[in-house]
N, C-alpha and C positions, 0 to 999 in steps of 0.2 A: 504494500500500500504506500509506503515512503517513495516508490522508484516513482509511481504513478504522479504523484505531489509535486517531488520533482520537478522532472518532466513536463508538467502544466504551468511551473513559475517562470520557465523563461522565455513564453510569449509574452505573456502579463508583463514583467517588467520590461519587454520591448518596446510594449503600447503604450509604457507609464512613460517610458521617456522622449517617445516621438508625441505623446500627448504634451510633453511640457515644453518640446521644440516649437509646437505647432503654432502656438500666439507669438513665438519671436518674427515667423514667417509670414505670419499676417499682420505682422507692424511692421516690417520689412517691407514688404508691396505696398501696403497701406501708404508708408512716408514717400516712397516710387511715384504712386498716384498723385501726390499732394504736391510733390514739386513740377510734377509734369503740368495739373493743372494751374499750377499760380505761374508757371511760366508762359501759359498759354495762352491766359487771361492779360497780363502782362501786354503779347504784341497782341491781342485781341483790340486791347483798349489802346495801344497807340494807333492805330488804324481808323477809328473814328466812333463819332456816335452813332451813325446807320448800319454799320455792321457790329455791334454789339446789340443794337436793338433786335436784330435779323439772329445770334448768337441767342437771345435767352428767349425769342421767340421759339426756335428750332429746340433747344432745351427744355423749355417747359411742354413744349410735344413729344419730347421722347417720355420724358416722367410721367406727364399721364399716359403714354399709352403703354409705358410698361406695368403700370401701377393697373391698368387696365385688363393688360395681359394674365397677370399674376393673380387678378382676383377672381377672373372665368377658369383658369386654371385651376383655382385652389378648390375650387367649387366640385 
C-alpha cells in the first residue's frame, strides 16, 4: 500500500508546482499586453482626434459583440 502512495505523490506535486508557476505567466503576458497597448494608444493619439474617435468606436464594437458572443454561448 506504501508503493501505491508513493507512486500517486509525484504527479500531485508536479501540478502543485506548475500550479504556483502559472500566475507568474499570466502576469508575465498580462505586463506584454499592457505595454503593447499604452504604446499603441501613444501613436494612436498623436495621429489625431478623428482617428481615435474611429479607434474607441471600432472598440466599443468588438466589447459588445464579444460580450454578446459569450452570453449566447454561455446559455
Amino acid at each position: 500500500m506504501d508503493v501505491v502512495s508513493e507512486q500517486s505523490a509525484a504527479p500531485l506535486a508536479e501540478e502543485a508546482m506548475l500550479g504556483l508557476l502559472l500566475p507568474f505567466w499570466q502576469l508575465v503576458i498580462g505586463a506584454f499586453v499592457l505595454v503593447v497597448v499604452v504604446l499603441s494608444l501613444g501613436r494612436l493619439a498623436r495621429r489625431g482626434r478623428s482617428r481615435m474617435t474611429t479607434a474607441l468606436v471600432v472598440t466599443a464594437a468588438a466589447i459588445a459583440g464579444f460580450a454578446v458572443i459569450g452570453v449566447l454561448l454561455q446559455g
